[in-house]
C-alpha positions as CSV (number, residue, x, y, z in Angstrom):
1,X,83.4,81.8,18.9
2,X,82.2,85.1,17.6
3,X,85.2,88.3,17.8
4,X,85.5,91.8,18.5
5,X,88.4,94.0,17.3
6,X,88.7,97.0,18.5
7,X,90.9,99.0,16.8
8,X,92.8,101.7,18.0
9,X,92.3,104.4,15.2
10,X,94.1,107.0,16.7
11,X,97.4,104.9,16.8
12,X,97.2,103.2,13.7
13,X,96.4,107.1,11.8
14,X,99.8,108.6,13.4
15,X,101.8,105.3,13.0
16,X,100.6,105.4,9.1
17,X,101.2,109.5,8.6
18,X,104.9,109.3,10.1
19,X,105.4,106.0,8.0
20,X,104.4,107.7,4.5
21,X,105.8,110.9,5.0
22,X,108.5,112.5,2.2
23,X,111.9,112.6,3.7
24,X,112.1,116.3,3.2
25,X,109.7,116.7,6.0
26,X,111.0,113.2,7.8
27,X,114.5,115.6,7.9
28,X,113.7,119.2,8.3
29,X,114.7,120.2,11.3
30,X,112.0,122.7,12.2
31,X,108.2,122.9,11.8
32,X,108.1,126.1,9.2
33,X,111.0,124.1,7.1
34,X,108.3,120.9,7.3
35,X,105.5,123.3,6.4
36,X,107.4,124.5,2.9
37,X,107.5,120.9,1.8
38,X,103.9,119.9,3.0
39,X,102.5,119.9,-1.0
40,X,104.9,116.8,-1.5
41,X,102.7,115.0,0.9
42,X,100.1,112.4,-0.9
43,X,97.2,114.5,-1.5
44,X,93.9,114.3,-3.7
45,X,93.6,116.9,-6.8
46,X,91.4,119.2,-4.9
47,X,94.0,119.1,-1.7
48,X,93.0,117.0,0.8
49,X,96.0,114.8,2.1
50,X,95.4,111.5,1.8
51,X,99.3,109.7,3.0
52,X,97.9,108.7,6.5
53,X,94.5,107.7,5.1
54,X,96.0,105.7,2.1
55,X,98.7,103.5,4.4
56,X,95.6,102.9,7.2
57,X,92.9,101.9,4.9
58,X,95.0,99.4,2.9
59,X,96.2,97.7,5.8
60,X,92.5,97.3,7.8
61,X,91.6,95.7,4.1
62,X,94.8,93.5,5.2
63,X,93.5,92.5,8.8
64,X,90.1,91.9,7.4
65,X,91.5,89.2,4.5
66,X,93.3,87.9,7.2
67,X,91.1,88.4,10.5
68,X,87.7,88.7,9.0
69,X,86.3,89.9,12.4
70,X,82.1,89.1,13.2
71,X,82.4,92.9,15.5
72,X,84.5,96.1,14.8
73,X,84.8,99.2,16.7
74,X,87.5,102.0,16.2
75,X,88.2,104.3,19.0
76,X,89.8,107.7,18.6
77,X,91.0,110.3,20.3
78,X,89.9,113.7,19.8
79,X,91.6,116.4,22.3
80,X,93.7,116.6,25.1
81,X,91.9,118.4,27.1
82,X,89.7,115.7,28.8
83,X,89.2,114.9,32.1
84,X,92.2,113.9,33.1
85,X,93.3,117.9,32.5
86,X,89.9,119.1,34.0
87,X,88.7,116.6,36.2
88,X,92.2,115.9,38.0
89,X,93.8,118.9,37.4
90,X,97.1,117.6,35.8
91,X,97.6,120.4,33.0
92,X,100.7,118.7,32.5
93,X,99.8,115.6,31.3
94,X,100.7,115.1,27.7
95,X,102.1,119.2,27.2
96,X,105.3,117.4,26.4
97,X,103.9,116.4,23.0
98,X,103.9,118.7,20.1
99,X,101.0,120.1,18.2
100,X,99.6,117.9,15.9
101,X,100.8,118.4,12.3
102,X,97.8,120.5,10.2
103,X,98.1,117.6,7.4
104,X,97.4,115.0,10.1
105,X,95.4,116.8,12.1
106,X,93.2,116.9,9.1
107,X,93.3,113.1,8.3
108,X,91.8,112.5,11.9
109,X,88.0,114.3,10.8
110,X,88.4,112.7,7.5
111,X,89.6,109.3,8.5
112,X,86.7,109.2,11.5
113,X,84.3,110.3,8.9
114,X,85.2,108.1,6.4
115,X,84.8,105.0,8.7
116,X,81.3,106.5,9.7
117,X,80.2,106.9,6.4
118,X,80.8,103.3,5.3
119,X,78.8,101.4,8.6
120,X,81.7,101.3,10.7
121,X,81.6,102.2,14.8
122,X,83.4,104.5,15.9
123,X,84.2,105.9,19.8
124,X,85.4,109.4,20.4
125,X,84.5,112.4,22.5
126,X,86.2,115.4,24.4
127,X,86.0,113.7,27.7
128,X,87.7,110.8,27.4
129,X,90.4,109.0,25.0
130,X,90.6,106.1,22.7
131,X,91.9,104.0,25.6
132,X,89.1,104.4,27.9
133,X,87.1,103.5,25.2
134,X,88.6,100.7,24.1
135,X,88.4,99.8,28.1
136,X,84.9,100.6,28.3
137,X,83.9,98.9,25.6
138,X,86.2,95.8,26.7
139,X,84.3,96.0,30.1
140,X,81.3,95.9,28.5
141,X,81.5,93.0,26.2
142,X,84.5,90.8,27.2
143,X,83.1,87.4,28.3
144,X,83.4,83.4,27.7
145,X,81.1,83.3,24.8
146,X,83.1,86.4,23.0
147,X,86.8,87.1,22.3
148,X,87.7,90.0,22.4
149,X,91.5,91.9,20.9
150,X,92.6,95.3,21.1
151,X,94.4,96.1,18.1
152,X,97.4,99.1,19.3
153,X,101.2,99.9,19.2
154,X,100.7,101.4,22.7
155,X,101.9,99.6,25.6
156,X,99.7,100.9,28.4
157,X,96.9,99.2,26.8
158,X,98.4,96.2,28.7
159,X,95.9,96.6,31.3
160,X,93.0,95.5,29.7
161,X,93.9,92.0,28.8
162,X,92.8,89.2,30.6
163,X,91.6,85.9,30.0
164,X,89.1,87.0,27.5
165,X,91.0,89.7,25.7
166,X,93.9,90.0,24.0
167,X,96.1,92.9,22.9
168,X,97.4,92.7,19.7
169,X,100.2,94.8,20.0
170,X,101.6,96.5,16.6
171,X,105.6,96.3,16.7
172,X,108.6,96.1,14.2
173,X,109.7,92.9,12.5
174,X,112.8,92.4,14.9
175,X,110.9,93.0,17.8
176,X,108.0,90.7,16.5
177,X,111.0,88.2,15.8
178,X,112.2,88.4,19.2
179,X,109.4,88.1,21.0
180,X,108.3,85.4,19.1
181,X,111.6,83.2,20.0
182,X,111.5,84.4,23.8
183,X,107.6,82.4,24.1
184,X,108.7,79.4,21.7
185,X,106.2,81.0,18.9
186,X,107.8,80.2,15.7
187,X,105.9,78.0,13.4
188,X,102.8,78.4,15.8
189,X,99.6,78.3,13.4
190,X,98.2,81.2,15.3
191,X,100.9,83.4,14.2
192,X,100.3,82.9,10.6
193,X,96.9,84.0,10.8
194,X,97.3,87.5,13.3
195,X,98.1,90.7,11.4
196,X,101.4,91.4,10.0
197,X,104.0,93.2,12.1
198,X,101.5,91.9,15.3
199,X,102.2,90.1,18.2
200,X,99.2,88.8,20.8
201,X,99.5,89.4,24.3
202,X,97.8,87.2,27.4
203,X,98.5,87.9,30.3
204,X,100.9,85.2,31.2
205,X,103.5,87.5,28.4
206,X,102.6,90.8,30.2
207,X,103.6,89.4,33.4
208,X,106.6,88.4,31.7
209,X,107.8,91.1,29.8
210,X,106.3,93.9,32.5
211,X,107.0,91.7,35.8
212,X,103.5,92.3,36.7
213,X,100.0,91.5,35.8
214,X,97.5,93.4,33.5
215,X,95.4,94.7,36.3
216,X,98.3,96.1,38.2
217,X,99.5,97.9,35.3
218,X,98.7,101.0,36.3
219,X,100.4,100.9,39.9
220,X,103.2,100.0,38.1
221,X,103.0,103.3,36.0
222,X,102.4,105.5,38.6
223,X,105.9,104.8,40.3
224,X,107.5,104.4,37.0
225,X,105.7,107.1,35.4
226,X,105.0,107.5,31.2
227,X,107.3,110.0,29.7
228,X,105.5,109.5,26.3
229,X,102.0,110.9,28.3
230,X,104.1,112.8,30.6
231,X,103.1,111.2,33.6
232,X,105.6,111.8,36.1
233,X,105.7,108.8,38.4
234,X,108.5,108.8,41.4
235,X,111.8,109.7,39.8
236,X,114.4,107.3,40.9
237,X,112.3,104.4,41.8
238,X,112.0,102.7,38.2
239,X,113.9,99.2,38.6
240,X,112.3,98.8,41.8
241,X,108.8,99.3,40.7
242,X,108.3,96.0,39.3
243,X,109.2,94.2,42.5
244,X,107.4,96.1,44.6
245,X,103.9,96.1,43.0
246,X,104.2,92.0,42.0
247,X,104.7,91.9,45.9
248,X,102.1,94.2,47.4
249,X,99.5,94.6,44.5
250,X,98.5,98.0,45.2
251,X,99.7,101.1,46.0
252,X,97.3,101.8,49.4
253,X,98.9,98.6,50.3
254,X,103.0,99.6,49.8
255,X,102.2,102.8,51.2
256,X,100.9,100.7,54.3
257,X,103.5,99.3,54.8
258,X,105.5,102.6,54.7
259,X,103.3,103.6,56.9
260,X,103.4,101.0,59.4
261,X,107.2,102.2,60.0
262,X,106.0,105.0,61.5
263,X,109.0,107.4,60.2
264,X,111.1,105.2,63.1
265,X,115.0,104.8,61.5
266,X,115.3,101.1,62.4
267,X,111.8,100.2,61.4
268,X,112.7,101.9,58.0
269,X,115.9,100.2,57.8
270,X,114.2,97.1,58.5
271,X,111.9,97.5,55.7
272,X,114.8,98.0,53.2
273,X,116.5,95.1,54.4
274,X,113.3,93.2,53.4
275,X,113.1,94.6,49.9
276,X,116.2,93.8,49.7
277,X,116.8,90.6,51.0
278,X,113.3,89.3,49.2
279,X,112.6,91.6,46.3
280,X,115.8,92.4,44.9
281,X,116.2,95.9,45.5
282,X,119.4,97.3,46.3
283,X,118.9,100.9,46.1
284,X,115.8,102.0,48.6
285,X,113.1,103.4,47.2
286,X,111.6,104.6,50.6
287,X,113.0,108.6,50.8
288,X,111.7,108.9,47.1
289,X,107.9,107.0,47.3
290,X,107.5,109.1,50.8
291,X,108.6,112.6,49.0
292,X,106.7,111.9,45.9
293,X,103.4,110.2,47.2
294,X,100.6,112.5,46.0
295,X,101.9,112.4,42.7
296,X,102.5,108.4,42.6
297,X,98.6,108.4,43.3
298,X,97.5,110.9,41.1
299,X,100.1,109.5,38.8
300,X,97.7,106.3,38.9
301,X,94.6,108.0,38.3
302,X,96.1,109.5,35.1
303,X,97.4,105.8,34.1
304,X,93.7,104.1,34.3
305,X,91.9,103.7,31.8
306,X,88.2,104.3,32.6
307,X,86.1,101.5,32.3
308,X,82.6,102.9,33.2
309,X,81.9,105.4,30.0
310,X,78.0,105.0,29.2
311,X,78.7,102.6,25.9
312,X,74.8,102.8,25.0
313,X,75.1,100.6,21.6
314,X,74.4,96.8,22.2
315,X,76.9,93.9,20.3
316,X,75.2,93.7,17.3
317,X,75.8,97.8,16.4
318,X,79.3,96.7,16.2
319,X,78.8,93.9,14.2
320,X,80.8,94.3,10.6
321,X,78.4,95.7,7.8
322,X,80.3,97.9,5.4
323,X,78.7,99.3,2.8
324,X,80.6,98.1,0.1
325,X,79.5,100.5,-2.7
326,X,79.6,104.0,-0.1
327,X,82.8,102.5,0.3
328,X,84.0,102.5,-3.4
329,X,82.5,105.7,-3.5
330,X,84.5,106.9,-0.4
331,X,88.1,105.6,-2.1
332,X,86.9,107.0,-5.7
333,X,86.5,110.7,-3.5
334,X,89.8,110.6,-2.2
335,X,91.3,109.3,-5.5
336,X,92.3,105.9,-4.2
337,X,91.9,103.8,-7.3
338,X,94.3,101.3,-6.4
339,X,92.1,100.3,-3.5
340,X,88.8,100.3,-5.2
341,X,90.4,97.4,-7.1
342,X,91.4,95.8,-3.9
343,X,87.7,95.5,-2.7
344,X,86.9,94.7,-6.2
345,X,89.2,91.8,-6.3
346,X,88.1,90.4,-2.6
């Protein structure tokens, strides 16, 4: 059966930056002490840095040896401010995070150019993120006669896997290690053939490890919230989240039953008594979901990843046709000798 990968560029280009960084900069303390030790970052002879690039393009020559994938697409981001800030409003989400590093920030246009240059697809624009690409794209094309993976390290891309796609979820060696033992993985020939450092989700796992299903990810991160994208969620409700959207599916439908109550004390109290009794939870959620309900629903809207982004290109653009000399001549720009010989040797 013929596979798409789609990669999460964005991801893979910060994971690699942080992971091949000088510990001068790993350890200063403040962003004009990093700044002073920027030139020991990997860099070509005319000044372009090249750490992030480096790490990322020697391990997608890795997954191809390994994965050899028939379709490719990368997906980026390339601003915070889409529509999630103008659309919705929420000027909050992600201001937690700090500016992106000018050295990174930097390997982002070359990275998505280089890619570009040699054949390869590539998703980004200022409305949307790499997510809802990766979900458009997955809406698009996912299907019986196709598999399809999302290669990430982020875990809200649990909500697009289903019977047809898989994440492939980037994590360290214990955690790989662990999770491996938990599902009775080891030794499984499937295993030795993913990624290194990757472990594949269906959706059987993500119920497992999430206590709900793909689909209802996003409910679930709407009461819980997403500190890392500063989505705020209902404060206080977090180990009752789970339990609540496995039972009730949506959040129209737990509010309905909030609703049905009627703000009546012993109807209340009887609802508790259920949750309770049947879902586990000991401390009530109810005061905080009823406070906090226009932000649990917005919360959800920020937590989706679209699925309907006009994806205009057909299977076959995405099919895997890298130019093999633009790429040598790509590496031999950015000084990456060592690789050149890599693709010679494969």
């Amino acid at each position: 059966m013929p596979e798409l990968l789609i990669i999460d560029g964005s991801s893979m280009l910060s994971t690699c930056y942080y992971g091949n960084l000088p510990k001068s900069i790993l350890f200063a303390k403040t962003e004009e002490e990093k700044e002073k030790h920027y030139e020991q970052i990997l860099h070509t002879s005319d000044g372009k840095y090249t750490n992030a690039m480096f790490t990322m393009l020697r391990t997608l020559l890795g997954i191809y040896k390994k994965v050899k994938p028939e379709y490719v697409a990368f997906v980026f981001d390339k601003t915070r401010d889409t529509f999630r800030r103008t659309e919705l409003g929420a000027d909050f989400y992600k201001a937690n995070r700090k500016e992106t590093a000018k050295p990174l920030k930097e390997q982002f246009i070359q990275m998505e150019e280089f890619l570009q240059e040699i054949g390869c697809a590539v998703f980004m624009s200022d409305d949307y993120e790499a997510d809802d690409y990766a979900a458009s794209l997955v809406e698009k094309f996912e299907g019986p006669d196709l598999q399809t993976y999302v290669l990430t390290k982020d875990h809200d891309y649990f909500q697009v896997v289903s019977e047809y796609t898989r994440m492939w979820r980037v994590v360290n060696k214990d955690k790989l290690e662990q999770l491996k033992e938990t599902y009775g993985l080891f030794g499984n020939d499937v295993y030795e053939s993913l990624p290194a450092n990757v472990f594949e989700y269906t959706p059987e796992i993500v119920y497992a490890e999430e206590g709900v299903y793909p689909q209802q990810i996003p409910v679930l991160l709407a009461i819980t919230g997403d500190p890392g994208d500063g989505i705020p969620g209902c404060k206080g409700v977090s180990s009752a989240a789970a339990p609540l959207v496995d039972e009730y599916k949506s959040l129209d439908e737990i509010y309905a039953a909030i609703d049905d109550c009627e703000g009546v004390a012993k109807k209340e109290k009887e609802l508790n008594g259920f949750w309770k009794e049947y879902l586990g939870i000991v401390r009530s959620p109810l005061k905080a979901l009823k406070t906090n309900r226009e932000m649990v629903y917005l919360s959800e809207k920020l937590a989706t990843m679209k699925r309907d982004i006009d994806i205009s290109c057909g299977l076959e653009d995405l099919k895997m046709r890298v130019d093999i000399e633009k790429l040598k001549e790509e590496l031999g720009r950015y000084e990456m000798a060592s690789l050149i010989k890599e693709v010679e040797n494969m």
